[in-house]
C-alpha positions, 0 to 999 in steps of 0.5 A: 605073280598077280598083283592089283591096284586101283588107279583114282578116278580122279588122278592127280594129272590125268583127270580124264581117266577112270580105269582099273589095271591088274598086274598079272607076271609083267607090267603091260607096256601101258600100264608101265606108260601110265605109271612112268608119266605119273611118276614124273609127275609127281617127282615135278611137285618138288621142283622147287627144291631144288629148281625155283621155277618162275612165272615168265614168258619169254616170248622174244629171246635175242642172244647176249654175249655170256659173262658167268660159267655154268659153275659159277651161275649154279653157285649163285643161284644155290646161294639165292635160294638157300643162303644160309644152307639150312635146306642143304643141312636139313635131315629131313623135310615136308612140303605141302602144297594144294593144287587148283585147275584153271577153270575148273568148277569141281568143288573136289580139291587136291593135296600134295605132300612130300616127305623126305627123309635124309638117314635112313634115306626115304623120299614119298609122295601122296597125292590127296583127294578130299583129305583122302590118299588116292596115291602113294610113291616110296622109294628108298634110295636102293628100290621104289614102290606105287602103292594103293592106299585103300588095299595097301597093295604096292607094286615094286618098280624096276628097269628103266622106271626104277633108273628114272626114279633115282636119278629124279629122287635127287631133286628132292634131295637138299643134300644134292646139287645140280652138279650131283644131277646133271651131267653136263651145261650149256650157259647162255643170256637171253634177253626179253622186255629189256630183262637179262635173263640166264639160259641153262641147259642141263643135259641129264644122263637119263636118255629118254629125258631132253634137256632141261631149259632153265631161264634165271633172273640176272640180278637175283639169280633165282630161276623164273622158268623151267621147260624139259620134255620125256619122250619114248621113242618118237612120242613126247609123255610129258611136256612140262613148264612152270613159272612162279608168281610169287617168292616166299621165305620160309626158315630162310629158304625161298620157295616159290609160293605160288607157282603155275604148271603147264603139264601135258596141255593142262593148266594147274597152280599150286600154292604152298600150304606148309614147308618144314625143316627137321621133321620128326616123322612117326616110326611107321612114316615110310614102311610098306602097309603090305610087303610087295611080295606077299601075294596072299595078304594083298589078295586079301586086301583088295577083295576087303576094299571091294566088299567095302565099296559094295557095302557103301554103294548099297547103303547109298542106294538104301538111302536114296530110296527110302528118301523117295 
């Protein structure tokens, strides 16, 4: 089976890059690469779901005798953030945030937005550009997709990308909690500037992700900081750390309104621009534009996109030419 994509010239998380990839029968192992760090990526955008990240640096830690069980401390930091449990009941949401690069001087800006959906189960990222959709993630409880917006080409992801997928769609998932996603805890107290802070290590069942370090706030008992690493082999995909800056209620659920993401050596902050809960999404929200299978129409499609793009460079080209 042959099927084609785009990658945006300007993904999300991986600027720098500006290359097309076409599937021919199996996914290369470097597009299979790049497709598995962005999709980690992406699921990271709604973190603070379910991990309300801080903005803390740790720099010294000196180990405190612990006084609370993993259990109890998941317990509390849930009530925190969700006190009257309208996330955990909610049948569906959306989130919105937009991203800005530290020192970044492009006037370009980027959107994330995240919809979830609890019957029939739908979880899907976009990832805008201008008020664009460079890129799209759909998965379904059972199978998961990337799709092109431009062509409404998809691709069907399976294996090792697919186990990833569903273990880390429940982090978006209010319904679940961390007992539902990690199989196991280590509890221990840090202490840093004279400030107690809780040191949970979540140890997740998927093989290629090292644990999750999550630093919580002894007093509030919201979470400050969250580090973790994927790696393949020796080779790390992903290193990532976020901190908050700022706290925010919206419907009686805290959501970090501000938060800071190192990822990869590169420096974002993300600012929630809209939180809802109990959305009513349109009938067509969460379908394929195009089966994945259909290798005929996503043929079609793609040489569409290409006729559009030449067509719009040569009217560029016509412009600038007759404004000499």
């Amino acid at each position: 089976m042959e099927i084609c994509g785009t990658v945006p010239e300007n993904d999300l998380f991986f600027p720098r890059y500006d290359y097309k990839f076409k599937f021919v029968g199996r996914i290369s192992n470097l597009t299979r690469e790049w497709i598995t760090m962005r999709l980690i990526l992406y699921f990271l955008c709604i973190l603070p779901l379910t991990f309300i990240c801080g903005c803390l640096i740790l720099e010294e830690e000196k180990s405190v005798d612990v006084d609370i069980t993993p259990e109890a401390l998941i317990t509390k930091m849930e009530a925190a953030v969700d006190p009257k449990g309208k996330c955990k009941q909610a049948s569906s949401y959306i989130l919105r945030q937009e991203r800005i690069t530290e020192g970044d001087s492009s006037v370009d800006k980027y959107e994330v937005a995240s919809l979830f959906n609890r019957e029939p189960y739908f979880f899907k990222t976009i990832i805008y550009k201008n008020q664009k959709p460079i890129s799209i993630t759909l998965f379904d409880g059972d199978n998961a997709w990337s799709i092109d917006p431009d062509s409404g080409s998809s691709i069907l992801l399976s294996g090792a990308q697919l186990d990833m997928i569903r273990s880390l769609a429940k982090i978006g998932n209010p319904a679940y909690s961390y007992m539902d996603i990690f199989s196991r805890f280590e509890v221990s107290e840090v202490l840093s500037d004279m400030i107690e802070y809780y040191k949970l290590t979540c140890f997740h069942s998927y093989k290629d992700l090292t644990p999750m370090l999550v630093f919580i706030d002894s007093s509030t008992f919201l979470i400050r900081k969250i580090t973790f690493k994927m790696t393949s082999g020796r080779r790390t995909l992903v290193d990532y750390s976020s901190f908050i800056n700022r706290y925010e209620a919206y419907d009686d659920v805290m959501m970090p309104q501000i938060t800071t993401v190192l990822a990869n050596g590169v420096k974002y902050q993300y600012k929630i621009t809209e939180f809802k809960l109990n959305v009513e999404f349109p009938p067509d929200t969460f379908k394929l534009p195009v089966p994945w299978y259909d290798r005929k129409v996503h043929k079609e499609l793609e040489a569409a996109r290409k006729a559009a793009v030449k067509s719009e460079q040569t009217e560029t080209m016509a412009k600038k030419v007759n404004g000499k």
